[in-house]
N, C-alpha and C positions, 0 to 999 in steps of 0.2 A: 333562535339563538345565534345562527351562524349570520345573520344580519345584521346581529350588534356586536359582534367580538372581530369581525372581518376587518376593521379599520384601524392600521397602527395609532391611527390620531383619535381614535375615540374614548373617551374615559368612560366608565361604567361603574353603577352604585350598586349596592346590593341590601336586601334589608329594608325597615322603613324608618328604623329611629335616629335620630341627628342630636350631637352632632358625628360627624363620620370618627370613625376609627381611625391612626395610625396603625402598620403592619407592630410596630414595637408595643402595642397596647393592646395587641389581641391573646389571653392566655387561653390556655385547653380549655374543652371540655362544650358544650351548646350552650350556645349563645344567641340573645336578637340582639345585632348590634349591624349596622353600617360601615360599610368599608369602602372608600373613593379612591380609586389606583384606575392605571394605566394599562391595558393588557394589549403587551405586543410581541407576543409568540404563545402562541398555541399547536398542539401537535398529537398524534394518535397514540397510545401507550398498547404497544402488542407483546403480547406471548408468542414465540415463534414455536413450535411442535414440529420434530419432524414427517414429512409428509403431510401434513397438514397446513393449512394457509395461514398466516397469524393471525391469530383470538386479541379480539379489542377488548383492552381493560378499560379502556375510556379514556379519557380526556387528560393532558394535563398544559395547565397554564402558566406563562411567566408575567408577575405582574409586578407594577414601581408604585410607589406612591408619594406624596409628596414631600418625604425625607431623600427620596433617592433610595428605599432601603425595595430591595429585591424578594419578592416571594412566591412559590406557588403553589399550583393546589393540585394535590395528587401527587403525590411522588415515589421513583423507583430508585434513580438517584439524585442528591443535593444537585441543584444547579441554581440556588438561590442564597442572599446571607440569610434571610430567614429561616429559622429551625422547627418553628412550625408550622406543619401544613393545613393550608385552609382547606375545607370540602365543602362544596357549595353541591347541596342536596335537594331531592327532589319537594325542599318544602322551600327552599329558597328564590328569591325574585329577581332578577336579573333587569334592571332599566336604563336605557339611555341616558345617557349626562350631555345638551347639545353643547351646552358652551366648552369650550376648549378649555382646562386649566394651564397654565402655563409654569406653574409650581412644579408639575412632575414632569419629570425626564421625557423626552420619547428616544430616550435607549440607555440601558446601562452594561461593561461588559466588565468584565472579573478576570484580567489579563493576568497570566502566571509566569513564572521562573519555571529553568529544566529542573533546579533542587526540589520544587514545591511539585510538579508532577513524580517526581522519582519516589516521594515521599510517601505519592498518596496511589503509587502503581499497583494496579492487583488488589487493592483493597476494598472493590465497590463503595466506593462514600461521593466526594465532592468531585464535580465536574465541572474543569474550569476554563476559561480561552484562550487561546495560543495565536500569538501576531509573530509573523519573522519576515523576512523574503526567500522566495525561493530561489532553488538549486537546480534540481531538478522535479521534471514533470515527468510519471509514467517511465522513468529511466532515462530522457530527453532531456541535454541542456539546453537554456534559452536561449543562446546566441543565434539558433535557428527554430522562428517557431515551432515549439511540438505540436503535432498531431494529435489530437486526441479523438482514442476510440468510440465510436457509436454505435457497435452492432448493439442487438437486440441480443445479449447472452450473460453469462455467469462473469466475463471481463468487463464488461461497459458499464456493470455494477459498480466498479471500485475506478478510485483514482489513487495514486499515490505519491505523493509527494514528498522531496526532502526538504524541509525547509531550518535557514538556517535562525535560529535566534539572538537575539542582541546581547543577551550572557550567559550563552551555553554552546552545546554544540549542535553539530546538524542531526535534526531528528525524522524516523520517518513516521509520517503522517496519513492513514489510509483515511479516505473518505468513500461512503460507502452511502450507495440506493440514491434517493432524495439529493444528499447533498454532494456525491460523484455528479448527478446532474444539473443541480445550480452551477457547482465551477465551472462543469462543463459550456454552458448558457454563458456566462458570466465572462469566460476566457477567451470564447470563441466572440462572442460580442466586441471585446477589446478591441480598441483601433490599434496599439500598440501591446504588444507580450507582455502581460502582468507582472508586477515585481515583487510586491506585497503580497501575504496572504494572512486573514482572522478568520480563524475558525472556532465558533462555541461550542461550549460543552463537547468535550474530547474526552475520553476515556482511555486514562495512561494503562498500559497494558506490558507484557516483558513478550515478546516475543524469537522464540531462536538465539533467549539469552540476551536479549536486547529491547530497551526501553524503547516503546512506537505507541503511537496516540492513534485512537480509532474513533471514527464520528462515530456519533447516535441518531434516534429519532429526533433529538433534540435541535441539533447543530445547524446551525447558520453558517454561509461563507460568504464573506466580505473582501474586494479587492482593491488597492491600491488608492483613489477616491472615494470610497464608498460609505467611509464612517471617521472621525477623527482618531480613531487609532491608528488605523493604516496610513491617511495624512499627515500624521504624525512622523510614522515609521518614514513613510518618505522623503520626508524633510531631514531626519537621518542621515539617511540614506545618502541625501544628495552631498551633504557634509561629510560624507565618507567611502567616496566611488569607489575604493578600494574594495569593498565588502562584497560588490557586486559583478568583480571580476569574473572570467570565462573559467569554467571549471571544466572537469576530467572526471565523464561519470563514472572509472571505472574508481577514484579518488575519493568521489565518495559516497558510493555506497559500496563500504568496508564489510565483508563476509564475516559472519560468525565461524566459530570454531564447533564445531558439534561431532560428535560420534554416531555410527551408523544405528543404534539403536535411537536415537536424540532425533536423527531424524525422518525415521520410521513414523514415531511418537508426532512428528510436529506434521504427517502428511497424514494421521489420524483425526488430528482434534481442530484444525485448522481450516478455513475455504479455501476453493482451490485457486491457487495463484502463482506467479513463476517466481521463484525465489534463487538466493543464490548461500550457499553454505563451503566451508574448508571441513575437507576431512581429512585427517590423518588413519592410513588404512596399509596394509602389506599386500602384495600380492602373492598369491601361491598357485594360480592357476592362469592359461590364457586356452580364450574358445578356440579347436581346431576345426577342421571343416566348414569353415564356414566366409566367404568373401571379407577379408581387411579391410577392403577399402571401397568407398565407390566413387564413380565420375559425378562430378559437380559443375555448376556454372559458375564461370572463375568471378565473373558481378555479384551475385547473390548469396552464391555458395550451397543453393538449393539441387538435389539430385536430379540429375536430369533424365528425361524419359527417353527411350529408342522409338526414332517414327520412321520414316519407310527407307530413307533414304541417310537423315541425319538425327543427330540428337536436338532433342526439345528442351528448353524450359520451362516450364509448368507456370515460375512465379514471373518471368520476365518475358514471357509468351516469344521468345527469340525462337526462331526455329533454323539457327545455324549459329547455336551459343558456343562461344570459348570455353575448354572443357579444361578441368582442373582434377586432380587426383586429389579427392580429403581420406582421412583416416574414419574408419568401423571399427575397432577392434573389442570384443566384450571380454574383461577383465574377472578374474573371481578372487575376489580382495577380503580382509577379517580385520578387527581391532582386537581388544579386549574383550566389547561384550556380544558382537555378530558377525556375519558372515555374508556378502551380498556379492552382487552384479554393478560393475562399474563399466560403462559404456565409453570408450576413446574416442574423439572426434576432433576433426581438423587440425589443429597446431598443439593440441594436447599429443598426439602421436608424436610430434616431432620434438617436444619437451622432453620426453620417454624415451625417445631413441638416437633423438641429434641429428636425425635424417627426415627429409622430406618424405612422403609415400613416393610422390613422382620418381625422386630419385632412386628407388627400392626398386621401381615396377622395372623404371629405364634397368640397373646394375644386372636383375635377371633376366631380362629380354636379351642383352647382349651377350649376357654367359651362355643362355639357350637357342640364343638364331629365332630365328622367324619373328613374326608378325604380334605384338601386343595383344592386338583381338584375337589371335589365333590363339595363346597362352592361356595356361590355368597357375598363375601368380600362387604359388603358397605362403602362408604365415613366415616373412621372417626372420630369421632365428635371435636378430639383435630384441624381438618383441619376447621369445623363447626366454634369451638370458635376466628379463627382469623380473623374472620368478623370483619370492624371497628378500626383494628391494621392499623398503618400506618409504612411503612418499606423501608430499600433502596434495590433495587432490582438490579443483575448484569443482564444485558441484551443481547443477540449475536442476532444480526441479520445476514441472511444467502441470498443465492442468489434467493431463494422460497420468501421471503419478498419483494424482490423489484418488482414481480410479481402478488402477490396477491390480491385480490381484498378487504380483511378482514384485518384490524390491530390487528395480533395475534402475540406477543413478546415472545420469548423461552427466561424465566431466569432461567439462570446459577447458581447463588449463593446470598443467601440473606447478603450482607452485615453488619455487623455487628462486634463490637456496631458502632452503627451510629448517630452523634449531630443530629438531625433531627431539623428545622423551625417551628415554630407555625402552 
């Protein structure tokens, strides 16, 4: 079987009686009848179980035939116009057609609107293809090619993308297993940074209160040359260089507004990935005993280790790195409906307090005489007075969070100014 379905250009009959079927003249129910179409995507249908490897349901296929009209067989979700599915069963015959027809398509795609994914979000039904250019890669804009990850882990599974659409706005796009890796092939391939992206069969999905398209087993990606959509888009494109200006990823990828219990909820039912949320939260507590701050590499920003003589950098293997004072401070903050651990870091601290750490550690070393490293720096008290402040906090959760057995939130940056609610 996989000898004759391997070939995008090969047509295949099924059956023995003639003359062949159109997909629009095939009704329910068993039938001997011949059917002459085009099959150029085929792909595994698994049940994922956890702890267990995913269970093959079998096959399903995407075929055209010589209307142009799209169908296939076996289905979990529509990703064809046709509404009925063919099953080609173990009494069925499968033969080579050599001659080429040139009647049927070799490819059809079912390009959608943001209204018509928003429509059909969370509803498991139709799966349909999304063409934009991109924004960002992986969190990277293109002005400098991104990097894209290869390890062998639970990251190099996913790619994510914002891509912008021609009558919507920027959406994000994960691409995930299979087709994380064609992009991946496909991008790194590239003589020049891709601008275009088509991806099929996408399933619109709400994520963190927000609409994001996630590949399937099904999904193909196509870039920039690669099909007349995207040649298309290009052509575009080029009529409106505007569109493709340098962006500001912090611009756009806009954070949800979520509550501490919201995002509890979204580090349960979710894979793990680094995400970034707004929460509005109080503080009633700040950790005592315990070191505020620690030295960083002023490059990286990475904590630096003590080695015999001087400090190390671990990420920038510098081993006489510029040393910068960031903020630790751990927070014990509540909404309405929870209570957690909020973690301060780097210019988040000085969002909070108006002050540098550096300049904290310098203020008390002069009030106390002697030596920095001689010093036991305590918590202070301007971190003391923002008990009872209520603030919007930027949130990153990381792939450690979807693991942990403790709700401890690292925030990034205290938003501000912020309308705040009663």
């Amino acid at each position: 079987l996989s000898t004759i379905i391997m070939s995008k250009e090969t047509a295949i009959r099924t059956g023995e009686s003639s003359p062949p079927l159109l997909f629009r003249q095939v009704s329910p129910g068993p039938g001997d009848s011949t059917l002459q179409f085009r099959l150029f995507h085929f792909w595994e249908a698994r049940k994922n179980v956890k702890g267990v490897p995913g269970i093959l349901l079998g096959m399903e296929m995407l075929m055209i035939d010589a209307e142009g009209t799209l169908a296939q067989g076996k289905v979990m979700y529509h990703v064809a116009d046709q509404r009925l599915v063919i099953c080609i069963s173990h009494d069925s015959a499968l033969s080579k057609y050599e001659e080429d027809i040139e009647s049927i398509l070799t490819e059809r795609f079912r390009v959608h609107s943001f209204s018509d994914f928003e429509a059909n979000c969370d509803l498991r039904g139709d799966l349909h293809d999304i063409v934009g250019h991109l924004k960002l890669v992986d969190g990277q804009a293109l002005h400098q090619r991104p990097v894209l990850c290869t390890k062998d882990d639970s990251v190099s599974r996913k790619v994510t993308v914002h891509l912008q659409l021609k009558d919507g706005p920027v959406m994000n796009v994960y691409l995930w297993d299979e087709a994380a890796e064609s992009f991946r092939l496909k991008f790194d391939a590239s003589a020049t940074t891709p601008t275009v992206l088509l991806v099929t069969t996408v399933n619109p999905k709400r994520l963190g209160g927000k609409l994001c398209l996630s590949s399937m087993s099904s999904s193909r990606v196509f870039l920039d040359e690669d099909v007349d959509p995207t040649r298309e888009y290009l052509t575009l494109l080029s009529a409106n260089p505007s569109a493709t200006s340098l962006v500001n990823p912090v611009e756009v990828v806009k954070a949800e507004t979520l509550t501490i219990s919201e995002i509890a909820a979204f580090l349960k039912r979710e894979p793990a990935k680094v995400a970034y949320f707004d929460c509005i939260a109080t503080i009633d507590d700040v950790k005592l005993g315990a070191e505020w701050y620690y030295i960083a590499c002023k490059d990286c920003q990475t904590k630096l280790n003590r080695g015999p003589t001087t400090l190390l950098c671990p990420k920038c293997r510098n081993e006489d790195a510029t040393t910068l004072a960031n903020y630790r401070v751990e927070l014990s903050v509540y909404d309405n409906e929870e209570q957690c651990t909020f973690i301060i870091l780097g210019d988040a601290g000085k969002e909070l307090t108006g002050r540098k750490a550096s300049e904290l550690i310098d203020a008390y070393v002069q009030e106390n005489g002697g030596d920095e490293a001689e010093l036991e720096v305590p918590l202070p008290q301007c971190f003391i007075d923002t008990i009872g402040q209520t603030k919007k906090f930027r949130i990153k959760v990381s792939p450690y969070n979807f693991t942990s057995t403790r709700l401890s939130l690292t925030a990034t940056k205290i938003i501000s100014p912020a309308v705040l609610p009663p």
